[in-house]
N, CA, C and O atoms as CSV, one atom per row, in Angstrom:
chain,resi,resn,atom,element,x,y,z
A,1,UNK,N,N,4.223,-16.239,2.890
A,1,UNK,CA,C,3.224,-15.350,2.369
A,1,UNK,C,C,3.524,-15.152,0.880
A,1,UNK,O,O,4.676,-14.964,0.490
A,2,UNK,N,N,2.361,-15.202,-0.035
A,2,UNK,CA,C,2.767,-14.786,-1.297
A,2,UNK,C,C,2.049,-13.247,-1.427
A,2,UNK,O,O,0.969,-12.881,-0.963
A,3,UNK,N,N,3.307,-12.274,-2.443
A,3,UNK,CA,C,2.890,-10.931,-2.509
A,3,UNK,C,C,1.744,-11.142,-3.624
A,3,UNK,O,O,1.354,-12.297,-3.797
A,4,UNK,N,N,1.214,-10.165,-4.348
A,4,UNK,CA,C,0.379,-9.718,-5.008
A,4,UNK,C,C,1.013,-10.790,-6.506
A,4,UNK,O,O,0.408,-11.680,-7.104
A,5,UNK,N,N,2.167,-10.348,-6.696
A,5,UNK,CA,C,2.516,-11.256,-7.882
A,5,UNK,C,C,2.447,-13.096,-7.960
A,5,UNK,O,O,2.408,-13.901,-8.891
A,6,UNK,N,N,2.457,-13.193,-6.687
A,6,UNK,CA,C,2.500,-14.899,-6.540
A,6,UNK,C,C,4.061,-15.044,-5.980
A,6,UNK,O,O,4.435,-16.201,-5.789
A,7,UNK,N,N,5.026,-13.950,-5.693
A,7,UNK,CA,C,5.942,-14.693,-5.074
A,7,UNK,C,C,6.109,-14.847,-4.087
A,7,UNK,O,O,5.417,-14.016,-3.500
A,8,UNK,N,N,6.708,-15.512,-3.299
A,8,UNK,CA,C,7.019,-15.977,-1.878
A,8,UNK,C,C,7.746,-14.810,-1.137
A,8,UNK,O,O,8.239,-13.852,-1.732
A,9,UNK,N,N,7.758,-14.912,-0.329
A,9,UNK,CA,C,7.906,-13.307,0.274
A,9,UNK,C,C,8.139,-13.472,2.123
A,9,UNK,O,O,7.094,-13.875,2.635
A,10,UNK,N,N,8.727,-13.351,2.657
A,10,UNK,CA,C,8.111,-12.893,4.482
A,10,UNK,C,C,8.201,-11.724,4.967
A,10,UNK,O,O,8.828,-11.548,6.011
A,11,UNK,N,N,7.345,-10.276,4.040
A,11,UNK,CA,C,6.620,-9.455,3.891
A,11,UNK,C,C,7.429,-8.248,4.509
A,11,UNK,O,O,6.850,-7.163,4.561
A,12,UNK,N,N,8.637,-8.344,4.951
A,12,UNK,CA,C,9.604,-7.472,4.907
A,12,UNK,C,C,10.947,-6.860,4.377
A,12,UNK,O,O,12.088,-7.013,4.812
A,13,UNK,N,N,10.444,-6.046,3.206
A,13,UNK,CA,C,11.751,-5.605,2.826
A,13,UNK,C,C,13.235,-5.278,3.288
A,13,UNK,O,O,13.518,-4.573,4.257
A,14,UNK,N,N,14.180,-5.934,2.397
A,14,UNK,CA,C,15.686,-5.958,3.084
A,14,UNK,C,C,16.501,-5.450,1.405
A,14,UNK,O,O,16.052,-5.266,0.274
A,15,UNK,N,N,17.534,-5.392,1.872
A,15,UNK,CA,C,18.407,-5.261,1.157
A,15,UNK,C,C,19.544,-6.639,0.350
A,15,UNK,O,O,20.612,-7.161,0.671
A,16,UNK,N,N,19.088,-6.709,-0.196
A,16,UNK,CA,C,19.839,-8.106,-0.686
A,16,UNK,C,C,21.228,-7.743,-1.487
A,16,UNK,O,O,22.205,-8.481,-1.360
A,17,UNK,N,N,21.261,-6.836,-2.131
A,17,UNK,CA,C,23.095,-6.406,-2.743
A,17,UNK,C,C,23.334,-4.840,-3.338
A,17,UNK,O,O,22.423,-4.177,-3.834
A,18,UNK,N,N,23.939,-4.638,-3.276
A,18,UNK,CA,C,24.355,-2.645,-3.708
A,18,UNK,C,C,25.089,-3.101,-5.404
A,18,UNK,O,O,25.900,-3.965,-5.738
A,19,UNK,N,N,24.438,-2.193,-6.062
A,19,UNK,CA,C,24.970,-1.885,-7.521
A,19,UNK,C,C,25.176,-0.636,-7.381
A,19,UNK,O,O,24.386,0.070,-6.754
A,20,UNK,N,N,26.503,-0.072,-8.062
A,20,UNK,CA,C,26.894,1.171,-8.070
A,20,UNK,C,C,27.378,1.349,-9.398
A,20,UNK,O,O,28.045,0.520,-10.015
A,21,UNK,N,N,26.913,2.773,-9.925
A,21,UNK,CA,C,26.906,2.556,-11.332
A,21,UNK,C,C,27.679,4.140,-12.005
A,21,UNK,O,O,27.814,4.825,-13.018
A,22,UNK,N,N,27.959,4.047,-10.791
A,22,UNK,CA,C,29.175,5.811,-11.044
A,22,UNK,C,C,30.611,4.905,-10.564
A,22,UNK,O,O,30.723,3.707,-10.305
A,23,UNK,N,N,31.527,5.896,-10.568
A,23,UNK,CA,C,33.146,5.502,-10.504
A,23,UNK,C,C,33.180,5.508,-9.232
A,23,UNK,O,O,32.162,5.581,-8.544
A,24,UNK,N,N,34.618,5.416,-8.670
A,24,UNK,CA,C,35.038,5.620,-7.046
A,24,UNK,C,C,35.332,7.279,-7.378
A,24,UNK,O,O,34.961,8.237,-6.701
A,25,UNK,N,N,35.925,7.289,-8.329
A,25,UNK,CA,C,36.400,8.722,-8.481
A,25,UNK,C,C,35.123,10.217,-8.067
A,25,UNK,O,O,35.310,11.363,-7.659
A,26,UNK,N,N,33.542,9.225,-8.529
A,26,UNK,CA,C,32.490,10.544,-8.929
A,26,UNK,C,C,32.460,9.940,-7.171
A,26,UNK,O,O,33.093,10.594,-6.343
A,27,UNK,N,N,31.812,8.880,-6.795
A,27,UNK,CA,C,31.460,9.163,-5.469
A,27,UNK,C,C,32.019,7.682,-4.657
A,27,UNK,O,O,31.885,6.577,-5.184
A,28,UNK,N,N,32.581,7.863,-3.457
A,28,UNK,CA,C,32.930,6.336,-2.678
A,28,UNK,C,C,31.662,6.073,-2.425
A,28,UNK,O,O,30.656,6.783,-2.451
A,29,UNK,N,N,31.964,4.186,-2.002
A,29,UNK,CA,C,30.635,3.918,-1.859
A,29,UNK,C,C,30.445,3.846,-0.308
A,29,UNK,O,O,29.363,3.448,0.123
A,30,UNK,N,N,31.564,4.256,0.655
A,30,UNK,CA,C,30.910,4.735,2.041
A,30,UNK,C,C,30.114,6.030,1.749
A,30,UNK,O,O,29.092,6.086,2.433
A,31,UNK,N,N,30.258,6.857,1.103
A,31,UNK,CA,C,29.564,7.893,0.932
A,31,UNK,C,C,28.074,8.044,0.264
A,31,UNK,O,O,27.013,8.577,0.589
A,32,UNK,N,N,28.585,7.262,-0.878
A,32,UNK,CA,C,26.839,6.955,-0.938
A,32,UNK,C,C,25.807,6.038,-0.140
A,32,UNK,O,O,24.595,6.145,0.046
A,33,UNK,N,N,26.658,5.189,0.219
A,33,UNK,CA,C,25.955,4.481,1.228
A,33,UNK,C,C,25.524,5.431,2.383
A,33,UNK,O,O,24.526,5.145,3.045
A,34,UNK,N,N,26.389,6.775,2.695
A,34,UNK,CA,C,25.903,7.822,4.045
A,34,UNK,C,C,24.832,8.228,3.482
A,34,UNK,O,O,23.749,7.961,4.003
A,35,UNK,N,N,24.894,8.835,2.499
A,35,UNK,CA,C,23.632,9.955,1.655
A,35,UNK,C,C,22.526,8.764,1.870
A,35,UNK,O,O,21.720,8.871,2.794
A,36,UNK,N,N,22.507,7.800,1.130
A,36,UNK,CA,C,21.096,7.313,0.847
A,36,UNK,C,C,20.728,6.653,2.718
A,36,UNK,O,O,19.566,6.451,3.072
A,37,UNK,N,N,21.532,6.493,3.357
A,37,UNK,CA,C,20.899,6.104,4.944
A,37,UNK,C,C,20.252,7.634,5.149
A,37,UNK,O,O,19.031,7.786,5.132
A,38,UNK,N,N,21.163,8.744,5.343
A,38,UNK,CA,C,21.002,9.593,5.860
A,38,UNK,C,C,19.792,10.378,5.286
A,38,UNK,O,O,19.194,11.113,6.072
A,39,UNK,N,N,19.302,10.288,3.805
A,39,UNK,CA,C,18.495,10.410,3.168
A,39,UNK,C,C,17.327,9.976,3.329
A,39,UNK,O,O,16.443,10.830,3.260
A,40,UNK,N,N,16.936,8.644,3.575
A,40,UNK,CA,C,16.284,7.867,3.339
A,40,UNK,C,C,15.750,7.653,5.257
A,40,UNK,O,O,14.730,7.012,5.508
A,41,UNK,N,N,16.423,8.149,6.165
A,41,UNK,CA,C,15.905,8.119,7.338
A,41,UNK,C,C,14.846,8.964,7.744
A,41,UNK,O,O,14.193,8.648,8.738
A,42,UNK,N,N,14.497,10.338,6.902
A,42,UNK,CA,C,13.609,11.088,7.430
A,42,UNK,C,C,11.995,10.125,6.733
A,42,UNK,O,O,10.914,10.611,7.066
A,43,UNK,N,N,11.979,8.943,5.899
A,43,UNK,CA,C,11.114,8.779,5.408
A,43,UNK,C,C,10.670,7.800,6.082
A,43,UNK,O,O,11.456,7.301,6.887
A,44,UNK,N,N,8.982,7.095,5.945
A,44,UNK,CA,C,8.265,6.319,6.562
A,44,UNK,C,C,8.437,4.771,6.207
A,44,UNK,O,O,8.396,3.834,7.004
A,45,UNK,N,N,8.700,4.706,4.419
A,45,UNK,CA,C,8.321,3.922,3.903
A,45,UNK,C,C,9.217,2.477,3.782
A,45,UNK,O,O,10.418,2.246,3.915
A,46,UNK,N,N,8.344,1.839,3.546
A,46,UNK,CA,C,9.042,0.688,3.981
A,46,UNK,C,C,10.759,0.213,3.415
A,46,UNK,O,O,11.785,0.088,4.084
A,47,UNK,N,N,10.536,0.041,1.993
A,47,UNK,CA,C,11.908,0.131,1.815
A,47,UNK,C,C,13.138,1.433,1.877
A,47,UNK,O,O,14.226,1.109,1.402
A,48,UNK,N,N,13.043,2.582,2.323
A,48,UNK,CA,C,13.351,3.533,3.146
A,48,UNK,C,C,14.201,3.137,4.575
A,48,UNK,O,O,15.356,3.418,4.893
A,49,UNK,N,N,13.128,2.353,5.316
A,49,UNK,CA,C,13.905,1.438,6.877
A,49,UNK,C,C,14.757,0.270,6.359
A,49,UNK,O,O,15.823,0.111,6.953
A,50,UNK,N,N,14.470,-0.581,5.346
A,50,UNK,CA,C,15.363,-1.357,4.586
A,50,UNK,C,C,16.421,-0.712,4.797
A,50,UNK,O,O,17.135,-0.966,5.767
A,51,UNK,N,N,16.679,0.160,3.991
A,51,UNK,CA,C,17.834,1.084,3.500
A,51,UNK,C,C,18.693,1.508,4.513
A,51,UNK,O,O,19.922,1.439,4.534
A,52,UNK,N,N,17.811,2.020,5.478
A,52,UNK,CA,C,18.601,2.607,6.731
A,52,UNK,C,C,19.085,1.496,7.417
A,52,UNK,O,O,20.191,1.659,7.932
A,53,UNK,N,N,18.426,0.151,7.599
A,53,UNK,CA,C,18.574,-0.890,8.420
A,53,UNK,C,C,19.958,-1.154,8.230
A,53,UNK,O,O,20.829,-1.190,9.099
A,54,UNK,N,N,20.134,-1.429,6.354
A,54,UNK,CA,C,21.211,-2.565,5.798
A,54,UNK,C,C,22.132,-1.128,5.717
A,54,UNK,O,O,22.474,-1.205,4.537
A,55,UNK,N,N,22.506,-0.367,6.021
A,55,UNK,CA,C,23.862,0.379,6.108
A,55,UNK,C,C,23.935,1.227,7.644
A,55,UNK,O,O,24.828,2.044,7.869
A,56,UNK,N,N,23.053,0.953,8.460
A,56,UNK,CA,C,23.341,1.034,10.222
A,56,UNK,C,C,24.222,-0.710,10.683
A,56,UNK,O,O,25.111,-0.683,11.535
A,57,UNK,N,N,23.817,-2.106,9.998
A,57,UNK,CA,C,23.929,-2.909,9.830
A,57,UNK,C,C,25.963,-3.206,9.402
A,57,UNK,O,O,26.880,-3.818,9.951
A,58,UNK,N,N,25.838,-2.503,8.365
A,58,UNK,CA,C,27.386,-2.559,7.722
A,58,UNK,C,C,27.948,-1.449,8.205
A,58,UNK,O,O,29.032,-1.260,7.652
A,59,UNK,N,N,27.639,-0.497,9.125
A,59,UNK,CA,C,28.787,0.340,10.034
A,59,UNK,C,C,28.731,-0.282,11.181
A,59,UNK,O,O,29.326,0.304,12.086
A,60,UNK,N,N,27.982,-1.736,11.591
A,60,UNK,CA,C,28.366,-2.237,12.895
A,60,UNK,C,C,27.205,-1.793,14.221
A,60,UNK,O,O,26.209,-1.071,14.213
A,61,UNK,N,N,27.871,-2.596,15.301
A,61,UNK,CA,C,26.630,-2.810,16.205
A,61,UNK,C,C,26.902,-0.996,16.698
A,61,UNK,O,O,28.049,-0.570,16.563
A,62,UNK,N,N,25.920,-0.134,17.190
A,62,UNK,CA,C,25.774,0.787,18.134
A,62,UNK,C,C,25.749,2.360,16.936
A,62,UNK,O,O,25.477,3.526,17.220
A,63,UNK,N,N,26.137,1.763,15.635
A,63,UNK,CA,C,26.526,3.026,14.999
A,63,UNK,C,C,25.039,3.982,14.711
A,63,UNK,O,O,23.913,3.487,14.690
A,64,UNK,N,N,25.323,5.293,14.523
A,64,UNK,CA,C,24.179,5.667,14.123
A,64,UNK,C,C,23.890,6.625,13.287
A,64,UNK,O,O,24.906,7.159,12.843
A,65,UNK,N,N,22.853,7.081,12.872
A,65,UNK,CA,C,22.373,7.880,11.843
A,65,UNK,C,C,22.856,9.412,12.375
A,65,UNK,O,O,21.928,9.999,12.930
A,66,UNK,N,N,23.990,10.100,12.325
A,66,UNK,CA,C,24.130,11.247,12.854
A,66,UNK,C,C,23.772,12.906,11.936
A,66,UNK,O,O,23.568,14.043,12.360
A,67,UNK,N,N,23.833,12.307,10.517
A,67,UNK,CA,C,23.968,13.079,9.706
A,67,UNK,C,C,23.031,14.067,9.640
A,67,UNK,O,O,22.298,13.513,10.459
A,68,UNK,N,N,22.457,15.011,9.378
A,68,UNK,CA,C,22.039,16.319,8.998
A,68,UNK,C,C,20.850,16.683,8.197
A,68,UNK,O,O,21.268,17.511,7.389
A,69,UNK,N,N,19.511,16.486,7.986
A,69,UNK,CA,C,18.577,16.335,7.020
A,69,UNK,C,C,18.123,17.826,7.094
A,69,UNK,O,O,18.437,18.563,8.029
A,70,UNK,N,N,17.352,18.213,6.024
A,70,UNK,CA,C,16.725,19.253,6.007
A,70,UNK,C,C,16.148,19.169,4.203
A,70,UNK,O,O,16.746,18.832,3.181
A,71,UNK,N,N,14.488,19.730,4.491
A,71,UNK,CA,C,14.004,19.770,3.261
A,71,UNK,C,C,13.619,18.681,2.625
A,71,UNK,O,O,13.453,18.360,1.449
A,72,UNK,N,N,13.501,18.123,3.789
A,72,UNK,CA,C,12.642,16.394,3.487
A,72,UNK,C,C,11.112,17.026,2.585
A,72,UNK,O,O,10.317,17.935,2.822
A,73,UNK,N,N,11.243,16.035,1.523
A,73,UNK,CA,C,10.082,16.179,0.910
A,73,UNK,C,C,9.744,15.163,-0.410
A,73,UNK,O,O,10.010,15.284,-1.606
A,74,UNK,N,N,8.862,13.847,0.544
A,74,UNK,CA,C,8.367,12.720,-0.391
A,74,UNK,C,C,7.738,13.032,-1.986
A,74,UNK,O,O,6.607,13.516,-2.029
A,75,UNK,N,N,8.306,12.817,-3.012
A,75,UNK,CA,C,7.698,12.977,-4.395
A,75,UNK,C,C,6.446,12.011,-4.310
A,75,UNK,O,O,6.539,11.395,-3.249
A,76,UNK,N,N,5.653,11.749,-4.799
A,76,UNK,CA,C,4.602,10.455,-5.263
A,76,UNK,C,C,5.256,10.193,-6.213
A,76,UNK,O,O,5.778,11.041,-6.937
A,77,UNK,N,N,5.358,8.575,-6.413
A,77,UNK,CA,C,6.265,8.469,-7.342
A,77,UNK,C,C,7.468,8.472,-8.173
A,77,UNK,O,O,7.945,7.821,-9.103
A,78,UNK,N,N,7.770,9.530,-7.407
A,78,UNK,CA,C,9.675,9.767,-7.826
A,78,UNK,C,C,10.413,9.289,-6.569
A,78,UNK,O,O,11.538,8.831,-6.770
A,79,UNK,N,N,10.020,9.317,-5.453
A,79,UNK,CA,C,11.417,9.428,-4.511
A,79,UNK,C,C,10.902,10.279,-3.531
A,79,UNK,O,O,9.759,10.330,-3.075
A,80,UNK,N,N,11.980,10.996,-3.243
A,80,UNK,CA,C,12.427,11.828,-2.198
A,80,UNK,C,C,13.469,12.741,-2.918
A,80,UNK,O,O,14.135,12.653,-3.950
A,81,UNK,N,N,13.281,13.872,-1.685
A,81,UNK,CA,C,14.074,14.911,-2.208
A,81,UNK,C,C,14.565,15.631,-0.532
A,81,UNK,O,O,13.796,15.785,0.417
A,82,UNK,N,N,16.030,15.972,-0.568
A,82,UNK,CA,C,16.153,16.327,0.755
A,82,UNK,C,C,17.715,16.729,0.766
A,82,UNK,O,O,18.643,16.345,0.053
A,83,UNK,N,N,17.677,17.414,1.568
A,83,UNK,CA,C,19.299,17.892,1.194
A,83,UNK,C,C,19.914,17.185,2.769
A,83,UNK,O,O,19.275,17.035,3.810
A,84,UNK,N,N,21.396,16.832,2.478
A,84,UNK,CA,C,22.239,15.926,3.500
A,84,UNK,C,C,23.002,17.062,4.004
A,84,UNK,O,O,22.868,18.197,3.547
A,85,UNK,N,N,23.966,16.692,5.139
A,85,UNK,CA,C,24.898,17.522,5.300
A,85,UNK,C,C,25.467,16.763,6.887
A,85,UNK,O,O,24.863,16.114,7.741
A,86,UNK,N,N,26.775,17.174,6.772
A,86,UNK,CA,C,27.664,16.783,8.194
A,86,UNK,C,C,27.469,15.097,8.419
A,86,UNK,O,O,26.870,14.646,9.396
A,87,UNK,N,N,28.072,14.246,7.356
A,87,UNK,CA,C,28.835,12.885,6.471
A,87,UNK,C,C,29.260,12.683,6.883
A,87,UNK,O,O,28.648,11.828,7.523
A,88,UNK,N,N,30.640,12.771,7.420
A,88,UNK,CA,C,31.733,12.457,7.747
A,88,UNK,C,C,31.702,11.565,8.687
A,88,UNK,O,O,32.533,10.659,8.742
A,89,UNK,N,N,30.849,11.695,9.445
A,89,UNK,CA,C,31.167,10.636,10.667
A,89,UNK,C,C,30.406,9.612,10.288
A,89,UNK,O,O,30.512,8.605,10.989
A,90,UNK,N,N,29.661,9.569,9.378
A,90,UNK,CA,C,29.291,7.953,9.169
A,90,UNK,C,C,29.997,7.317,7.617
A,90,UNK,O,O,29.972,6.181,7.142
A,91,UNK,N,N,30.644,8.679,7.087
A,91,UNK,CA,C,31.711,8.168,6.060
A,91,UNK,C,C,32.772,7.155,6.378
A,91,UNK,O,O,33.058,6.023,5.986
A,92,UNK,N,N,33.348,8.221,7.450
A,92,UNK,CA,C,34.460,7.290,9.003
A,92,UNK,C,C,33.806,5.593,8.890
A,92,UNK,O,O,33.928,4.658,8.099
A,93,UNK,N,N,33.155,5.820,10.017
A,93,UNK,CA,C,32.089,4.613,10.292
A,93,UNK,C,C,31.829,3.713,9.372
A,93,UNK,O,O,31.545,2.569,9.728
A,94,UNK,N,N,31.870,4.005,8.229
A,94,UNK,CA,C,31.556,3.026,7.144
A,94,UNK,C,C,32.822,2.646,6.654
A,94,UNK,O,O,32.981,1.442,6.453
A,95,UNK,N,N,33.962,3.583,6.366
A,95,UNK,CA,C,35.375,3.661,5.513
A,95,UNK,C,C,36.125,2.217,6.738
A,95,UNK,O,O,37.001,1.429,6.384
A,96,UNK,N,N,35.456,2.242,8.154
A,96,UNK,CA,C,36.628,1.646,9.001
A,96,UNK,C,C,35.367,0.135,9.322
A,96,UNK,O,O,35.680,-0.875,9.953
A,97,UNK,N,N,34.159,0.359,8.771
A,97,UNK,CA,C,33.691,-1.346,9.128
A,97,UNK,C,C,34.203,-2.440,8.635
A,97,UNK,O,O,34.733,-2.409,7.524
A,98,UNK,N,N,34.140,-3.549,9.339
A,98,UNK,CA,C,34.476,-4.530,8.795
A,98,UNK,C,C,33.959,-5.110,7.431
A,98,UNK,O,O,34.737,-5.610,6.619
A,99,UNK,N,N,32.835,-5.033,7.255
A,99,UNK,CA,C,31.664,-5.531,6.513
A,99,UNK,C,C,32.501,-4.409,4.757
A,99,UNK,O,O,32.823,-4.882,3.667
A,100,UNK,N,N,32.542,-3.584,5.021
A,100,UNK,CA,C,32.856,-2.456,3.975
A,100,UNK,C,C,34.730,-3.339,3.742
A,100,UNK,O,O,35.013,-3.773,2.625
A,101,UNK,N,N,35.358,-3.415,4.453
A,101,UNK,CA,C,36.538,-3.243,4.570
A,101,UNK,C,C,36.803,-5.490,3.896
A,101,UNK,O,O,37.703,-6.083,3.301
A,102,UNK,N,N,35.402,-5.922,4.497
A,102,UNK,CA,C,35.777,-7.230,3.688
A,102,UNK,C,C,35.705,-7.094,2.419
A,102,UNK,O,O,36.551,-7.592,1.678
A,103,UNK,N,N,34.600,-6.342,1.946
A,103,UNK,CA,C,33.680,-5.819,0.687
A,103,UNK,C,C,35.426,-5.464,-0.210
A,103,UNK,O,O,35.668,-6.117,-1.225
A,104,UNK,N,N,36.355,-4.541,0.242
A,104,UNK,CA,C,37.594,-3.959,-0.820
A,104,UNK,C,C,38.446,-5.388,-0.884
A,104,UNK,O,O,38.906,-5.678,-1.988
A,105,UNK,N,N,38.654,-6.169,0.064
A,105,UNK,CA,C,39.287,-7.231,0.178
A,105,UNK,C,C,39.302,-8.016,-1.120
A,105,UNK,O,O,40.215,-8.252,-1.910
A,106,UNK,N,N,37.660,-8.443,-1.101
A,106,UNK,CA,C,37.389,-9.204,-2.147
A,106,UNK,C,C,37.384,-8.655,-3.249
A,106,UNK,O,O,37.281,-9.513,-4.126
A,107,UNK,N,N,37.469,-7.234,-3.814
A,107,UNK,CA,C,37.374,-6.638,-5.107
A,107,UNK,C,C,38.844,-6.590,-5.439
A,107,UNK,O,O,39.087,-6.740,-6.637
A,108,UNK,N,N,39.923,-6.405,-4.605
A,108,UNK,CA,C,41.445,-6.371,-4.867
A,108,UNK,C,C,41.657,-7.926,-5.009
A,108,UNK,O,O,42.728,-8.284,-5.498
A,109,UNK,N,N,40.808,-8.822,-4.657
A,109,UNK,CA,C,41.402,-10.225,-4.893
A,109,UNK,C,C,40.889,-10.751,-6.224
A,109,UNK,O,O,41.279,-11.836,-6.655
A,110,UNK,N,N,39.963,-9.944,-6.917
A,110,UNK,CA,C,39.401,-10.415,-8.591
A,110,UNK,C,C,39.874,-9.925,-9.277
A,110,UNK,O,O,40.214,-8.762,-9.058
A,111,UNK,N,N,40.124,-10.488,-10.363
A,111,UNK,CA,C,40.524,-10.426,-11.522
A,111,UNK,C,C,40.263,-8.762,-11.960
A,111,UNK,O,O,39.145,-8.282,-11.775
A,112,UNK,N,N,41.173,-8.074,-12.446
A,112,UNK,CA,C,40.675,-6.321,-12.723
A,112,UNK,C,C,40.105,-6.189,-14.238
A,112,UNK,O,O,40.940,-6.131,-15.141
A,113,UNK,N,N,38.883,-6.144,-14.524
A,113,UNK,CA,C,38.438,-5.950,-15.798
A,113,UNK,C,C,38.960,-4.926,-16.724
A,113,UNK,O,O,38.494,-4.825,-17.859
C-alpha cells in the first residue's frame, strides 16, 4: 500500500527504534518506556497501540499493562495528557527482560563516547 506521501507502507504503525534524549541519571529507560506504555494505553490512536504493543513486546510474552492512569485527556494536536502512577511493576518487568537486558549488553560493549 502506498500512504498519502507515495511511500510504501503495510498500513500499520510499529515501532522501529527508541531515542532517548535525557540522561540515565534524569530518567531510566525502563521507566520511560513504563510512563509512555502506561500513558499511551488509555488512548485510541493508532500509534498509541504501537507504543503499547512495542514495550508489552520488550517485557516479554504474558506481561502487562498494570500501571495506574487517571486524567486521561487527548490534546488535538499536542498529545496527551494524563497522570501515571504505581510503575514499579512494569519498571521490574522491563529492568529484568531479556530484550532490555540485551539492549545494556550491547551499550557496555561500544566504544564510551
Amino acid at each position: 500500500m502506498f500512504d498519502k506521501t507515495g511511500t510504501i507502507t503495510h498500513g500499520r504503525p510499529s515501532v522501529a527504534s527508541v531515542s532517548v534524549l535525557a540522561t540515565e541519571e534524569t530518567i531510566s529507560l525502563p521507566r520511560l518506556l513504563a510512563v509512555a506504555c502506561a500513558a499511551e494505553s488509555g488512548s485510541e490512536h493508532p500509534l498509541a497501540a504501537a507504543i503499547v504493543a512495542y514495550v508489552r513486546k520488550v517485557m516479554g510474552e504474558g506481561a502487562e499493562v498494570k500501571a495506574k492512569i487517571r486524567d486521561f485527556q487527548a490534546v488535538p494536536g499536542c498529545g496527551l495528557r494524563v497522570a501515571v502512577s504505581d510503575l514499579e511493576p512494569m519498571v521490574q518487568a522491563l529492568e529484568e527482560a531479556e530484550e532490555f537486558n540485551n539492549y545494556v549488553n550491547l551499550r557496555k560493549a561500544l566504544p564510551q563516547e
